[in-house]
N, CA and C of each residue as an Amber inpcrd file, in Angstrom:
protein
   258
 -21.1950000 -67.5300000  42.9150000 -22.1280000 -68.5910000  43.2220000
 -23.2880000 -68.6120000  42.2180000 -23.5470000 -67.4230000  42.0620000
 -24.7800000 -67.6200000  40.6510000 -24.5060000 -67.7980000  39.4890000
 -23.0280000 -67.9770000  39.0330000 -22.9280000 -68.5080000  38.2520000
 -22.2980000 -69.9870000  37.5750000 -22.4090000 -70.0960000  39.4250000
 -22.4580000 -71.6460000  39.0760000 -23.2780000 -72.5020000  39.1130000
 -24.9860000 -71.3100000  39.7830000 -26.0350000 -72.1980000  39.6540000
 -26.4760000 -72.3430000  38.2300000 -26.1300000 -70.6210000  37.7480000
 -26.5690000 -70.5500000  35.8100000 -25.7600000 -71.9980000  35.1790000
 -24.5980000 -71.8170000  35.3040000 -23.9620000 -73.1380000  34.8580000
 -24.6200000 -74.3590000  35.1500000 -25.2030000 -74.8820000  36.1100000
 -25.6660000 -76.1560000  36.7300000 -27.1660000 -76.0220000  35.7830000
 -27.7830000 -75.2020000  36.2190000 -29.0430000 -74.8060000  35.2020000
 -28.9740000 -75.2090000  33.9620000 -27.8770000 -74.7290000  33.4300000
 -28.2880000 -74.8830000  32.1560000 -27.3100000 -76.4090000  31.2650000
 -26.8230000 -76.9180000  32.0980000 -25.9390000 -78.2810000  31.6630000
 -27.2300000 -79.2220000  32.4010000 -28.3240000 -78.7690000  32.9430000
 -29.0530000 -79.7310000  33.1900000 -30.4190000 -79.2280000  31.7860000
 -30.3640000 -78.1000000  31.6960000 -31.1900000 -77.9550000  30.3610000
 -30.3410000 -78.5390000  29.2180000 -29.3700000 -78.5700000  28.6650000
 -28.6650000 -79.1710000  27.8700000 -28.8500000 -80.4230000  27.9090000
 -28.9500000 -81.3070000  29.2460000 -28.9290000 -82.4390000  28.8690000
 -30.3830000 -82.9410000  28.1430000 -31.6740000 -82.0180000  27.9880000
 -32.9360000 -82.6020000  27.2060000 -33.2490000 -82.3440000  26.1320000
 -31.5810000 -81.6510000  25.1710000 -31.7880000 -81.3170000  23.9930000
 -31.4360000 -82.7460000  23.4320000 -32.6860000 -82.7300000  22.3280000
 -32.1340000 -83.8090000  20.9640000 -31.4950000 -82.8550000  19.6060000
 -30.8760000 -83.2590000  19.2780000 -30.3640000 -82.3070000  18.0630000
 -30.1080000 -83.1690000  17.0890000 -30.3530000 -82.6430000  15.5910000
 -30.5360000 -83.5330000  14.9730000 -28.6720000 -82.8030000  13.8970000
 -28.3720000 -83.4390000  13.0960000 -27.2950000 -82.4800000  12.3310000
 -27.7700000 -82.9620000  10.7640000 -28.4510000 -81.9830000   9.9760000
 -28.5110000 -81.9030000   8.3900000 -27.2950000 -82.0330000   7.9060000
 -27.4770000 -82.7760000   6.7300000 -25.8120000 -83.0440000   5.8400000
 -24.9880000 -83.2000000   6.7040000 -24.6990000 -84.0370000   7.8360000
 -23.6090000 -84.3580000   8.8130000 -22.1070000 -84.3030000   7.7280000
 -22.1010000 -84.6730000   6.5760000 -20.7760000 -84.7820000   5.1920000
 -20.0050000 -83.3350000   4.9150000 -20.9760000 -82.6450000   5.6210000
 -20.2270000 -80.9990000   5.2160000 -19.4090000 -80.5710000   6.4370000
 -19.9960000 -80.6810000   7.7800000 -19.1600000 -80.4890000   8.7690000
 -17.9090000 -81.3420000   8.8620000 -18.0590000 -82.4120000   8.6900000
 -17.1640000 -83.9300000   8.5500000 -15.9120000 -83.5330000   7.5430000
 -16.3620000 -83.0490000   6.3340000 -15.7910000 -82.8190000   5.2300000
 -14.7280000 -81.6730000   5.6530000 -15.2550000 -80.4120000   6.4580000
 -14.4340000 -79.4380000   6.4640000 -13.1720000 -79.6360000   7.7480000
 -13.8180000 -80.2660000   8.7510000 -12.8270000 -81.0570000   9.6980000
 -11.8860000 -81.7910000   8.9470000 -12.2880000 -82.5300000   8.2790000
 -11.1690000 -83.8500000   7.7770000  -9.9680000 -82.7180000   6.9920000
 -10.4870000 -81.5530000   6.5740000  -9.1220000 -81.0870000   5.8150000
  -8.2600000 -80.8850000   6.6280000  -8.4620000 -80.4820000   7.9300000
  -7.2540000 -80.1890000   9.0630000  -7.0890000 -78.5470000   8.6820000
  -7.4360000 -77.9260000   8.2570000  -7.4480000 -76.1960000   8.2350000
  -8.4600000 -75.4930000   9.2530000  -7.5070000 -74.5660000  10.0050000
  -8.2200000 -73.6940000  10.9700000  -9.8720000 -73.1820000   9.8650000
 -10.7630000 -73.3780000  10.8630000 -12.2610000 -73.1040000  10.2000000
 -12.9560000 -72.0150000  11.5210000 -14.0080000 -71.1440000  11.1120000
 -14.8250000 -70.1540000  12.2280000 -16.0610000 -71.1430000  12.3800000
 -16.6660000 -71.5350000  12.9850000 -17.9500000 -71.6000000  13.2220000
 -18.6900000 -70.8150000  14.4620000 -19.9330000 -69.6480000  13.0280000
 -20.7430000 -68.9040000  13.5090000 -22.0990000 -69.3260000  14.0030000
 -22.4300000 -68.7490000  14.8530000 -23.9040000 -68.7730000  15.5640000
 -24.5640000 -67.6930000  15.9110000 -25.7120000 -67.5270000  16.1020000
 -26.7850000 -66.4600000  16.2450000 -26.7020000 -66.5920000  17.8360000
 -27.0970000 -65.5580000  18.6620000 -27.4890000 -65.5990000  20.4080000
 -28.1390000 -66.5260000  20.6310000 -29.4480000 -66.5920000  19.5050000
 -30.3770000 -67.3110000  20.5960000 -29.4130000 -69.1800000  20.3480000
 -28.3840000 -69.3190000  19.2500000 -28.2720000 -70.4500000  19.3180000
 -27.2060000 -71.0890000  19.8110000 -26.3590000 -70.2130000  20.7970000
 -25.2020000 -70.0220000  21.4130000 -25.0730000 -71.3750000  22.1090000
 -26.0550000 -71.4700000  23.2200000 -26.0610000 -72.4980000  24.0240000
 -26.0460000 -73.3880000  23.2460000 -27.1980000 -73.7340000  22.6180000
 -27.1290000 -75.4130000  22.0840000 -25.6780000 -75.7620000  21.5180000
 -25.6330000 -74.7730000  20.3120000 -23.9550000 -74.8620000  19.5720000
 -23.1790000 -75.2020000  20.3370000 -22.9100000 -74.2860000  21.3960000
 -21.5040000 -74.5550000  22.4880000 -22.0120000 -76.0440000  23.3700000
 -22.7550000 -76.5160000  23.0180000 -23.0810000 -78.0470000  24.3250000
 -22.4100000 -78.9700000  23.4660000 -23.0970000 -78.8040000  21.6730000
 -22.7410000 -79.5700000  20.6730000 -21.4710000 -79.8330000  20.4840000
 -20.8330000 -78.9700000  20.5400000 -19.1340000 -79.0090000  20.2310000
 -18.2060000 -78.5820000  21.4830000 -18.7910000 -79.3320000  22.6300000
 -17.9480000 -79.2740000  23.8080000 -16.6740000 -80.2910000  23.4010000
 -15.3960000 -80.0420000  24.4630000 -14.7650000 -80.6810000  24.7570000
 -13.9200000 -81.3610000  23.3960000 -13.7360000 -80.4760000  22.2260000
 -13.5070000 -80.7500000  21.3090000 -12.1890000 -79.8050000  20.7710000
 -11.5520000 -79.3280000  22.0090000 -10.2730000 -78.2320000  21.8290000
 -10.6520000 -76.9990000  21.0070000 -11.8100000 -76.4890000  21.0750000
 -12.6100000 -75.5160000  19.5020000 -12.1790000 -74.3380000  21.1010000
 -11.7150000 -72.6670000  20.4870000 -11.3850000 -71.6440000  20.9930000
 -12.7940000 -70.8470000  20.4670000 -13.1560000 -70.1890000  21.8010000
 -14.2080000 -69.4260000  21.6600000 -13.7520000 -67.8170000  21.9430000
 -14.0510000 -67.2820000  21.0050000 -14.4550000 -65.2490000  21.4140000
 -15.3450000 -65.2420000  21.5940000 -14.9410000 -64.4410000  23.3690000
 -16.0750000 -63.9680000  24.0790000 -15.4060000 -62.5800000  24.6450000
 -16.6420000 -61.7300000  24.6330000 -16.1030000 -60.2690000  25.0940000
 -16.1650000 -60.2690000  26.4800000 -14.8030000 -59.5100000  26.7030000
 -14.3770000 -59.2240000  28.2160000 -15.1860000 -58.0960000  28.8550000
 -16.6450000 -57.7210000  28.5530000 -17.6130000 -57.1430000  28.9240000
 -17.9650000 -57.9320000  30.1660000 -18.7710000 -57.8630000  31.1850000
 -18.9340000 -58.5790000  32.2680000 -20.4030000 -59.6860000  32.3010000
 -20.9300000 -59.2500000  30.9840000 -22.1170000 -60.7340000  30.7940000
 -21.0560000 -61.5240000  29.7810000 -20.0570000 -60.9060000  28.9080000
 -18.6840000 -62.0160000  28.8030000 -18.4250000 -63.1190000  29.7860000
 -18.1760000 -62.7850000  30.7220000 -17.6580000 -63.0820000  32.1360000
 -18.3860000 -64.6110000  32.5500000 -19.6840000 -64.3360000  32.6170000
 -20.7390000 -65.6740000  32.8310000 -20.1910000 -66.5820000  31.3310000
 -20.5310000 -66.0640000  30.4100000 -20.1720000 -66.6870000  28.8090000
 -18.6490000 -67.5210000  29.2130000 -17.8480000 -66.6620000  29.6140000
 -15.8710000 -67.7920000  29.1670000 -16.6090000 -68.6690000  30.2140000
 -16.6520000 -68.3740000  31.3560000 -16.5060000 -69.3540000  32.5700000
 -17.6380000 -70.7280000  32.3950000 -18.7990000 -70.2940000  31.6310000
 -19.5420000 -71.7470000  31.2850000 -18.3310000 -72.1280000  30.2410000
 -18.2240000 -71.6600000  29.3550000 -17.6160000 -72.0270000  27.9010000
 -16.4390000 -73.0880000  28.3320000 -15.7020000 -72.1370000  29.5250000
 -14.3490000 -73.1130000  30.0400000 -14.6630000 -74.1310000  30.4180000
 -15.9450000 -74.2890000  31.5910000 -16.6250000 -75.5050000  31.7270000
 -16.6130000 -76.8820000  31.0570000 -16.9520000 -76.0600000  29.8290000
 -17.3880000 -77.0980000  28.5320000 -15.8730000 -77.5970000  27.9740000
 -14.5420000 -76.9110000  28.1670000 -13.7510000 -77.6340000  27.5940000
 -13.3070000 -76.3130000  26.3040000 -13.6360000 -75.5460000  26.1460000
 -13.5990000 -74.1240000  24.8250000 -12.1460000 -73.6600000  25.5320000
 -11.3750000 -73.4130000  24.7810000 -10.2310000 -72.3200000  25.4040000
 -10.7870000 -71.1460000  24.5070000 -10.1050000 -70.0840000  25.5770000
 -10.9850000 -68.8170000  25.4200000 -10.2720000 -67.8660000  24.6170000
 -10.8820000 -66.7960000  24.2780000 -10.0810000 -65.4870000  23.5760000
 -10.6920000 -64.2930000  23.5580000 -10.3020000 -63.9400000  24.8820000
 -11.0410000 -62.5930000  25.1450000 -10.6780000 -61.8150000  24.2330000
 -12.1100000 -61.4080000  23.5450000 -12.4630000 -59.9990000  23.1160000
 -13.8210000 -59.4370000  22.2960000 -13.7110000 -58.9800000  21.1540000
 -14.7760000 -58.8330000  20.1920000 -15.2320000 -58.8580000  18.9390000
């Protein structure tokens, strides 16, 4: 249950981000080749990243540690298929 209030929490904080995307031509560019690509992020920028690129078939690693646990189950939320580990 608390982590479906964390979830509710924070898809309602998500919804008052504006985000802006620098050089939108480089992300665009590396998509259009159709080659498997990583995109990295820092902790603190986890959330925003993962709101940004919901629902977009993108596979997330997340460790099967148990604050993992809160992490897949928003992530699945969002549409991420998962890959437990590290």
């Amino acid at each position: 249950m608390l982590s479906r209030l964390a979830g509710l929490a924070a898809r309602q904080l998500a919804r008052s981000w504006r985000m802006e995307i620098v050089q939108p031509e480089h992300p665009a560019a590396v998509v259009a080749t159709g080659r498997p690509f990583v995109l990295l992020c820092w902790h603190e920028c986890l959330l925003p990243v993962m709101w940004q690129h919901r629902e977009q078939g993108i596979a997330a690693v997340i460790s099967q540690a148990r604050d993992g646990e809160y992490l897949a189950r928003f992530a699945d939320s969002l549409g991420y298929r998962l890959i437990r580990g590290s």
